[in-house]
N, C-alpha and C positions, 0 to 999 in steps of 0.2 A: 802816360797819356800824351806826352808830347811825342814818343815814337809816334805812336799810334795817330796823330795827325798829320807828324812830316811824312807818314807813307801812305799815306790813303786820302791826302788833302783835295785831291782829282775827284775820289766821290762826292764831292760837293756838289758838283755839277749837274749830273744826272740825279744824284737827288733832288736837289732842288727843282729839277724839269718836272719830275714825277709829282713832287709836291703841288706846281703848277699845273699839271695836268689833273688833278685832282680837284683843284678848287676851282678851277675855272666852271666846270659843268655845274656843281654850288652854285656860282655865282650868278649863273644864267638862270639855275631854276628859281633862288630867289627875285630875278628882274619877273622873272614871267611869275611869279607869287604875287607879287606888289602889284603888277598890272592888275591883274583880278582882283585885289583887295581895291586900288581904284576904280576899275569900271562899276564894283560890287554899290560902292560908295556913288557913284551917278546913279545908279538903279536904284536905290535906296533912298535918293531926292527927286523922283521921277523926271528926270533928264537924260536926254540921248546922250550918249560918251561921244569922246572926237573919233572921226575917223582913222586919223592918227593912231591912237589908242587905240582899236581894235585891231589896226595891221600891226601891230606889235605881236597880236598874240596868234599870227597866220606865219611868224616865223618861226623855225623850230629849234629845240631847247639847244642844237650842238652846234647853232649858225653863229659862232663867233663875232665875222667880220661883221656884218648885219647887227647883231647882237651891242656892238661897241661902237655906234655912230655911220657906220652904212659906208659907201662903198669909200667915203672919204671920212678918215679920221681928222680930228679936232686939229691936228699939227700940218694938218696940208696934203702928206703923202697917201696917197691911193695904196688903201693895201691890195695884193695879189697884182698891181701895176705894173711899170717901170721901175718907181721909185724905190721897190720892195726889190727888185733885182739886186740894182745897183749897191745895196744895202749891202744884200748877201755875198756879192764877189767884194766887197770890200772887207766886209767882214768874215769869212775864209783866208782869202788873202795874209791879212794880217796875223790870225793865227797861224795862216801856214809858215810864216816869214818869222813865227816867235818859237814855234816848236822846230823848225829847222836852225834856228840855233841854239835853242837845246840840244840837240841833235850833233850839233857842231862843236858845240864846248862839251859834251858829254858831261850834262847834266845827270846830277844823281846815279850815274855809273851805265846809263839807261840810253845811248844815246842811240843803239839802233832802235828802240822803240820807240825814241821821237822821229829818228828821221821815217818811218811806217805812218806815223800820224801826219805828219807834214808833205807826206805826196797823197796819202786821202782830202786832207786839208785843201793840198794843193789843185785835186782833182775838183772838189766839189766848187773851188773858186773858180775853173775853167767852165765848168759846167755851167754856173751862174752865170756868167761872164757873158757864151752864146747866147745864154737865153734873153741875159738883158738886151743884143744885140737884134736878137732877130724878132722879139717882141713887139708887137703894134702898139701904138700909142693909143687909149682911149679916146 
C-alpha cells in the first residue's frame, strides 16, 4: 500500500478537483432548494417574500460567483477581478519554482518530467501575469 501511494500520491489532486467539481453543483441546487422551501414558508403565512429572496432564484444553478456572496466575496477579493489575477501568477509561480527543482535535483528519478511541468507552470504564470497587468480595475 505504501508503494502504491509513494507512486500515484499526484493523483490526489485531480481527484480531489473532480470531487469538488461534483459537489459544488449539490451545493448550489440545495441553496436554490432552501430558497423555495423559504419563500414556500411566506406564502404559507400570506406575506410578500423579500425581494432579495426572489433574485436569488433569477440566478442560475452553475453561477458560482453569484452563487457565494456576489461579485465580492466575504474576504474582500473581487473574484474574476484583479485580485484573482494576481493570486493565480503567484500561485503558478511558486509551483513552477517547486517543480523546477524537482526537476533539478531529480526527484524520484523523474526529473525531465518535472522540468515539462515547470515550463507549463511556468507558462500559465506568464500568462496570468499579462492579464493581471492589462486588466482594468473595477
Amino acid at each position: 500500500m505504501e508503494d502504491l501511494f509513494r507512486d500515484f500520491w499526484w493523483l490526489m489532486f485531480p481527484l480531489a478537483w473532480l470531487l469538488i467539481g461534483g459537489v459544488t453543483p449539490f451545493l448550489n441546487y440545495r441553496r436554490q432548494k432552501d430558497t423555495m422551501k423559504l419563500i414556500q414558508s411566506y406564502v404559507d403565512r400570506g406575506q410578500e417574500p423579500p425581494e432579495a429572496l426572489l433574485k436569488m432564484l433569477d440566478r442560475p444553478l452553475d453561477d458560482d460567483a453569484r452563487a457565494w456572496g456576489g461579485p465580492a466575496t466575504p474576504g474582500g477579493m473581487r473574484t474574476g477581478g484583479q485580485g484573482s489575477w494576481w493570486f493565480t501568477v503567484v500561485l503558478f509561480a511558486i509551483m513552477s519554482a517547486g517543480f523546477a527543482y524537482a526537476a533539478w535535483s531529480d526527484m524520484y528519478g523523474a526529473g525531465q518530467a518535472f522540468l515539462i511541468v515547470s515550463f507549463v507552470m511556468g507558462a500559465v504564470a506568464a500568462a496570468s501575469l499579462v492579464s493581471a497587468l492589462t486588466s482594468r480595475r473595477r
